[in-house]
N, C-alpha and C positions, 0 to 999 in steps of 0.2 A: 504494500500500500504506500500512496506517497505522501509525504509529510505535506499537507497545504498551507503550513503555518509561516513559509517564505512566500508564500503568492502574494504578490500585492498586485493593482491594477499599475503602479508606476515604472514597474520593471515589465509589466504586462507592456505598455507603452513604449519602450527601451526597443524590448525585442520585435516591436512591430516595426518601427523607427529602422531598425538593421536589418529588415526582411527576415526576420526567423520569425514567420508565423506561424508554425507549428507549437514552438514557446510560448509566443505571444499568447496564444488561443488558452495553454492548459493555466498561465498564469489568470487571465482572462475569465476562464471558465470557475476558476475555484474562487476566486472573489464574487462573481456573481451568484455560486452553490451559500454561500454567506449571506447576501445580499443580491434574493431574486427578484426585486421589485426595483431594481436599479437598471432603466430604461440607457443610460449610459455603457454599460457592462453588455447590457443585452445588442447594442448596437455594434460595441466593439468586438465581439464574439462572431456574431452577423460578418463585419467587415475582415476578419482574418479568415473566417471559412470560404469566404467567394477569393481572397486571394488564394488560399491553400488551394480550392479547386482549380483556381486559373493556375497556378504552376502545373499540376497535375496534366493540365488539359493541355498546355505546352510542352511536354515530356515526350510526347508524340512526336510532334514538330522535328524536333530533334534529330530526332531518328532519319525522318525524312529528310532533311539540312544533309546530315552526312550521307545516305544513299545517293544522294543529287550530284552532293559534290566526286561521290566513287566514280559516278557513272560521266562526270565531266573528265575525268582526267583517264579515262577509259578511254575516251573517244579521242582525247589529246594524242595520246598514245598510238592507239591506230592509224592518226591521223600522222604521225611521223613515222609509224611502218610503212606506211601508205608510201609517202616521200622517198623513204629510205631505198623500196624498190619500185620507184622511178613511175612510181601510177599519179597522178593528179589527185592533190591535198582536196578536200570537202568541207 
């Protein structure tokens, strides 16, 4: 179990400030579990979880970015065997 008696919302802040919102959210999360009637908590809980999804949903991307670029320098390549044996570069 985790000690929630270091969460405070201002280190919750910290780490949202530096993009660790996975910290952000549990620091977040456990001051609001204290205080659920705190429409401020409730909101900044809210705004780390749509960014934690948006990183997530960028992880993909990624993937694709480097496929793209393999398949660029694929063709770079061929494109200089091409040359090499005297056929017309494309």
């Amino acid at each position: 179990m985790t000690d929630t008696s270091i969460h405070t919302a201002e280190l919750g802040r910290l780490y949202e400030e530096q993009g660790y919102y996975g910290k952000a959210g549990e620091h977040f999360g456990a001051v609001l579990a204290k205080d659920p009637d705190n429409h401020l908590l409730k909101e900044a809980v809210e705004r780390v979880s749509c960014r934690i999804q948006g990183a997530d949903d960028m992880s993909g991307l990624t993937g694709l970015v480097d496929r793209w670029v393999t398949l660029l320098l694929l063709k770079r390549r061929v494109a200089l065997l091409a040359v090499d044996k005297g056929a017309a570069p494309r």
